[in-house]
N, C-alpha and C positions, 0 to 999 in steps of 0.2 A: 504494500500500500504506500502511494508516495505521501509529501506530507503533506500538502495541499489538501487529499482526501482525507487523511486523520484529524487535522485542524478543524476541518467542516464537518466530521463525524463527532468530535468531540464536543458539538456546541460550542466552540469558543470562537467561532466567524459569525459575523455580521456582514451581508453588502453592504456598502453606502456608496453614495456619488463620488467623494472624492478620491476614487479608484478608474481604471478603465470600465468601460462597460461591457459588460458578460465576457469577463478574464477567466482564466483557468481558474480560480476561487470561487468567482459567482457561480459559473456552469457546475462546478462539482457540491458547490451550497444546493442551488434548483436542483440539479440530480437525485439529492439526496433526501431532499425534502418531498419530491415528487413520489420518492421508490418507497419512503416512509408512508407516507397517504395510502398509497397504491396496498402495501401490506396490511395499514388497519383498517381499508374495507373488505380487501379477504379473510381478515380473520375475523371480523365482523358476520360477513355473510356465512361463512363456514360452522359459523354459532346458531345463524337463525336457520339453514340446514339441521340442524343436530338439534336446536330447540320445535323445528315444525317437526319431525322424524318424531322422537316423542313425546308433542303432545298432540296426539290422533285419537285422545280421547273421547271418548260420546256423551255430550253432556245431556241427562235426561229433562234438563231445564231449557226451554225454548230462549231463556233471555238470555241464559247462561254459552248458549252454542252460538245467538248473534253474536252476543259477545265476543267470543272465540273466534269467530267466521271472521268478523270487522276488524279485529286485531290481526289477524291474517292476514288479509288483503291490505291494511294498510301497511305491514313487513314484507309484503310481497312488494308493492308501488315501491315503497323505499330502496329494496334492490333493486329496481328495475334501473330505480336514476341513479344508485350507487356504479350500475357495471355501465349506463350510459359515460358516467365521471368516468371509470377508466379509460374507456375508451378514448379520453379527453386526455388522461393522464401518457397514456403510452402515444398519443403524437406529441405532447410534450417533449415526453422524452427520445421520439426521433425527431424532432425540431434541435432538442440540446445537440444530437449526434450530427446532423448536415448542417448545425452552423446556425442556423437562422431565429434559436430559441432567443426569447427576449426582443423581436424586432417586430414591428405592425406590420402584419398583411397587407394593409390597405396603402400605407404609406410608406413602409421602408423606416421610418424613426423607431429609436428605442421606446417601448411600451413605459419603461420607469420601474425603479426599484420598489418604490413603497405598493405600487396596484399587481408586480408580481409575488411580490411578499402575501400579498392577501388573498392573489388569485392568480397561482403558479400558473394553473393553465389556460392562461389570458393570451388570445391571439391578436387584438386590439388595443392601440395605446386611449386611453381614458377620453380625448379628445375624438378618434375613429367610432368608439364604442358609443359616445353620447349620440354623434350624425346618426349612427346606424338605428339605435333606436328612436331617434328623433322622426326619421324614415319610415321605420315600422308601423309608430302611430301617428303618421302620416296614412298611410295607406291602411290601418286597420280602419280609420276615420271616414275613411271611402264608402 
């Protein structure tokens, strides 16, 4: 492991601006951040696997089995946008791998360190991302 990744595994990096932008530091910071996410929704979902598996119980209370049923479906919706996120996650992380991780789609400029810190897997800089929704209800308005 070199030490740029033990630094950034360690907790002890932060980005900030007064660095290059997505240096060998930041990319292996988002890597690592990205790989971490990615594992606690699998082990997350792999729980509510093993929690839906045993409880297949038959509840002879009708309020008691909506109950169960509505609890269900709502853990099921939840992974559904859990394994949508990864799939958000893993072109993160081939965006970090061809370079381009960290940069607007739309425009080519850096997205910024504080709105990838809160939304690794942001393909829009904060200014791209307002237009686009600005657009959307625009034409949802239609």
């Amino acid at each position: 492991m070199n030490a740029v990744a033990s630094v950034v595994e360690q907790g002890a990096y932060r980005p900030s601006d007064d660095e290059p932008f997505m240096n060998e530091r930041q990319l292996a910071y988002f890597k690592q951040k990205l790989l971490d996410w990615k594992d606690d929704i699998l082990r997350e979902s792999r729980e509510t696997v093993s929690n839906l598996q045993t409880e297949t119980e038959n509840h002879p209370d009708l309020v008691d089995r909506a109950s169960s049923e509505t609890d269900r479906a709502l853990e099921l919706r939840t992974r559904d946008r859990q394994r949508k996120l990864i799939c958000k996650i893993d072109a993160a992380l081939r965006r970090i791998e061809d370079g381009s991780y960290g940069y607007c789609e739309e425009t080519g400029e850096p997205i910024g360190l504080a709105r990838l810190e809160a939304r690794p897997t942001a393909t829009l800089s904060l200014e791209a991302q307002e237009q686009h929704e600005r657009r959307e209800r625009v034409h949802r308005d239609d």
